[in-house]
C-alpha positions in Angstrom: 84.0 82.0 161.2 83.2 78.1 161.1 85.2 77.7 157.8 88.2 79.1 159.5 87.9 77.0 162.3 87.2 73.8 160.7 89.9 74.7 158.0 92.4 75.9 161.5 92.0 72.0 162.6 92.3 70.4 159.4 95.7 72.2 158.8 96.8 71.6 162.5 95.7 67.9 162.0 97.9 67.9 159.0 101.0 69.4 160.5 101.0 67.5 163.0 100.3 63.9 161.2 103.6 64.9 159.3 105.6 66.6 162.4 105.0 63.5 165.3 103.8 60.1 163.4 105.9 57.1 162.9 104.1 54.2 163.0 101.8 53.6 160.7 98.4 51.4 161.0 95.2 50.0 158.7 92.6 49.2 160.7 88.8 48.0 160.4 86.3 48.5 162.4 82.9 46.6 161.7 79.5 46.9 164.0 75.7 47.7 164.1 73.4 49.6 166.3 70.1 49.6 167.5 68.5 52.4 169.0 65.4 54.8 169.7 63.5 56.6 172.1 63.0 54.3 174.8 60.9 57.1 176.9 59.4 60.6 176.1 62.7 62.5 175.2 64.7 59.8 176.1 66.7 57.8 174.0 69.1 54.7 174.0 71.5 52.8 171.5 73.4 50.0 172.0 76.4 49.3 169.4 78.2 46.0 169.3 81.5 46.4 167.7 85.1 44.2 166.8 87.8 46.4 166.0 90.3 44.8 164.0 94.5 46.2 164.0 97.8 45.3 162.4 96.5 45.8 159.0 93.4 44.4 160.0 95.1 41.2 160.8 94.5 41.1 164.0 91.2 41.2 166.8 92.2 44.0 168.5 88.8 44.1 170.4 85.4 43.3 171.1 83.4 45.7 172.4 79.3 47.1 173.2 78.0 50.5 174.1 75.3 51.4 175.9 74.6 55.4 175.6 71.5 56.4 177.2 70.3 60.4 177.4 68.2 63.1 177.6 66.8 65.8 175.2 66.3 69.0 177.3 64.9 70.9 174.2 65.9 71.0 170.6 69.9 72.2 170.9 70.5 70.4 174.3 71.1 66.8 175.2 72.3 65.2 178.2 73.9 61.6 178.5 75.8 58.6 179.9 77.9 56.1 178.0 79.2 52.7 179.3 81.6 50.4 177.4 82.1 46.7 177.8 85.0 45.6 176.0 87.7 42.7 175.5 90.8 43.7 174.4 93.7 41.7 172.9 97.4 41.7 173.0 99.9 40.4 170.2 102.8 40.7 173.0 100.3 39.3 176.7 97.2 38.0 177.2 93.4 39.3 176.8 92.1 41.9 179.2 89.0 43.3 180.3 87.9 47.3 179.9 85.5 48.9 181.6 84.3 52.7 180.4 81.9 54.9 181.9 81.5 58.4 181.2 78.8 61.6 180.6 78.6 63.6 178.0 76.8 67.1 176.7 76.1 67.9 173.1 75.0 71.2 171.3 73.1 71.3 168.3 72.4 73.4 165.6 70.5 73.6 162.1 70.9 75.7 158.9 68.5 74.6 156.5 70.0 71.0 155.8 73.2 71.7 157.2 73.4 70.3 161.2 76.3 71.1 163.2 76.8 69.7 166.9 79.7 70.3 169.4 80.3 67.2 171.7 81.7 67.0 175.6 82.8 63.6 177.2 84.4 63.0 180.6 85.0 59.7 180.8 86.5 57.2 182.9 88.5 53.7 182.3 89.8 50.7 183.9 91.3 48.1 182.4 91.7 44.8 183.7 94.2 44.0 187.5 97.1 42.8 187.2 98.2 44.2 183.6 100.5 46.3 184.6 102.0 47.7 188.1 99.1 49.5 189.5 96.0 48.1 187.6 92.6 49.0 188.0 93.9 52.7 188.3 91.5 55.1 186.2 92.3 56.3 183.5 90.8 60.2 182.9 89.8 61.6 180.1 87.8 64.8 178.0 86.9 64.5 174.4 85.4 67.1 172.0 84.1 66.9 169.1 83.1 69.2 166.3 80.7 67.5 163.7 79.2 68.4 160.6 76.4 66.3 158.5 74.0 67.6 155.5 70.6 66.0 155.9 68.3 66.2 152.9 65.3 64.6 153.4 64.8 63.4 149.6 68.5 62.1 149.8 69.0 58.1 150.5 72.9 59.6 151.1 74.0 61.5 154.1 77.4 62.9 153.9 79.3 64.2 157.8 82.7 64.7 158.7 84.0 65.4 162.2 87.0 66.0 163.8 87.9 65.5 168.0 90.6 65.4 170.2 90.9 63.6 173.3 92.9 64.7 176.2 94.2 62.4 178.9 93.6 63.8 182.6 95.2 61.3 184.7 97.5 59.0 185.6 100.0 62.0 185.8 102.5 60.5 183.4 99.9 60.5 180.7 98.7 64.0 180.7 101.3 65.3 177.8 99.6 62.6 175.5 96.4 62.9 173.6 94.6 61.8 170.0 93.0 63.0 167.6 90.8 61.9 165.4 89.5 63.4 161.9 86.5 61.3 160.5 84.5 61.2 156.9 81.5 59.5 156.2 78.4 58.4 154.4 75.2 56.8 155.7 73.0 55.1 153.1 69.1 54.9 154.1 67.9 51.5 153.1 64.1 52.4 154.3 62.8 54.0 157.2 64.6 51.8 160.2 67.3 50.4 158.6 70.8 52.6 157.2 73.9 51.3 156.2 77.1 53.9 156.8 80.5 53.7 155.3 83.6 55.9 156.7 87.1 56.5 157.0 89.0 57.9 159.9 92.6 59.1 160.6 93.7 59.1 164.1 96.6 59.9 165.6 98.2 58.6 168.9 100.3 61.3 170.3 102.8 59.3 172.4 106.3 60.2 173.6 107.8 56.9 172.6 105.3 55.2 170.0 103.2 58.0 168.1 100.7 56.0 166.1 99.1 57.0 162.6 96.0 54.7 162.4 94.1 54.9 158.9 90.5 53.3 159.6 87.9 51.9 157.6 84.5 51.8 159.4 81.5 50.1 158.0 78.4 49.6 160.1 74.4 49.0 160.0 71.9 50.8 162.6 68.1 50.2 162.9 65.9 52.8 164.6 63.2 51.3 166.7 
């Protein structure tokens, strides 16, 4: 049954991609992360982040999350997420975004093989005076499916995921969503310290401007 859901999204991503995407984007995105349990069963990370666009030309961002939650028992955790971020324009000038949101996430184990389905409703305001009507919240759901093979003899972690987010409000938004099909590998350097390499295609499903965005992700997170 999860093969032929997991294959159901890959072919849907693919059909899609082909059927709706006309601009076409290389981007990087660089960061770090340090995180840990901060109290019994509670854990937080905070991940720093520039996001680069326009074939990677061009500072897109600058953002940090902070993602503090909860581990009810070994298949259930409970969180917030905030997001700080900077965000530039080729076209206007700089502007602030504020993100908050909560989340639920499912776990599961086989053996080595973990699997974890993620819920986000999140909210997000970007900076007055923008646009007619700044400041107005912008509503959304994400969920993600993600799978990751964790050996403990291995120094390499392979995952892949895939999610789609869904815009709630304004009301002119709620036809468009994106989705987002990631790949990855996370090297362990020693026991804090791992270095992860990925690629993800995203897709911007808009009614003028669909966006293709191929992504290159490199990143460094120490465990405290």
């Amino acid at each position: 049954m999860l093969r032929k859901f997991v294959f159901l999204l890959v072919v849907t991503l693919l059909h899609t991609v082909r059927g709706h995407s006309q601009e076409q984007d290389f981007q990087t995105w660089a960061g770090a992360e340090l995180g840990g349990e901060l109290f019994n069963k509670i854990n937080i990370e905070i991940a720093p982040e520039v996001r680069l666009a326009n074939n990677s030309s061009f500072a897109r961002s600058v953002l940090t999350d902070v993602d503090l939650s909860y581990k009810l028992n070994d298949f259930i955790r409970f969180g917030g997420r905030y997001r700080f971020a900077m965000k530039n324009s080729l076209d206007g000038p700089s502007y602030l975004v504020n993100r908050f949101g909560v989340y639920s996430r499912f776990d599961l184990r086989f053996d080595d093989l973990r699997i974890n389905y993620r819920v986000i409703y999140q909210q997000e305001y970007e900076g007055v005076g923008r646009r007619e009507g700044g400041g107005i919240a912008f509503l959304e759901h994400r969920h993600r499916i993600a799978l990751s093979y964790f050996k403990k003899k291995w120094n390499l972690r392979p995952s892949a995921s895939y999610e789609l987010f869904l815009q709630a409000k304004p009301g002119f938004l709620t036809d468009e969503f994106t989705s987002r099909l990631s790949m990855g590998l996370k090297y362990k350097i020693n026991k804090k310290l791992d270095l992860s390499l990925g690629y993800k295609l995203q897709n911007e499903y808009f009614e003028n401007n669909p966006l293709t965005s191929h992504i290159l992700t490199v990143g460094f997170s120490y465990g405290l």
